[in-house]
C-alpha positions in Angstrom: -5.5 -1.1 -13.6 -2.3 0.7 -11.9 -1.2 -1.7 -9.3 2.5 -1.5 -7.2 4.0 -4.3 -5.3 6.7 -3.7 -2.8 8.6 -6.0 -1.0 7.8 -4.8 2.4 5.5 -2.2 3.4 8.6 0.3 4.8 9.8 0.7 1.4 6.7 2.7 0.5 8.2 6.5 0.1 6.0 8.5 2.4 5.4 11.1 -0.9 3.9 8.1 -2.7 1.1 7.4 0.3 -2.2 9.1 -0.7 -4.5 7.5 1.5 -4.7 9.4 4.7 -6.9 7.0 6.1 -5.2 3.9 5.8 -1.1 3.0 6.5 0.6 0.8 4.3 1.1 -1.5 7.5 -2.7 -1.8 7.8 -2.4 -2.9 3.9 0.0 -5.2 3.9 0.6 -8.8 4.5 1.1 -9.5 8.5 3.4 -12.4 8.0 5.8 -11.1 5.5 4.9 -7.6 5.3 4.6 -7.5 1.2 2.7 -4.9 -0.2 0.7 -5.3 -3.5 -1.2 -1.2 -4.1 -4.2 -1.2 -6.3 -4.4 2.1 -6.5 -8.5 2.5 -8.1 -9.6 0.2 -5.2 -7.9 2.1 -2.5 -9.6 5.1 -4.0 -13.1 4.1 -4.3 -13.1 3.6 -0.4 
């Protein structure tokens, strides 16, 4: 399982997004912004 973890989601390099129908704000944690990518799940949908 490929995951990436960032510490907020505005650190996610824009080439690195793939998933035009989802942001990484949508993704991440409201509170704190964190960002934890599991990249097979967020392809399956």
């Amino acid at each position: 399982m490929t995951t990436t973890f960032y510490d907020h989601w505005r650190d996610v390099p824009e080439k690195a997004w793939r998933w035009p129908n989802f942001s990484p704000a949508e993704i991440a944690c409201r509170g704190t912004g964190k960002l934890l990518i599991n990249e097979p799940a967020l392809d399956k949908l």
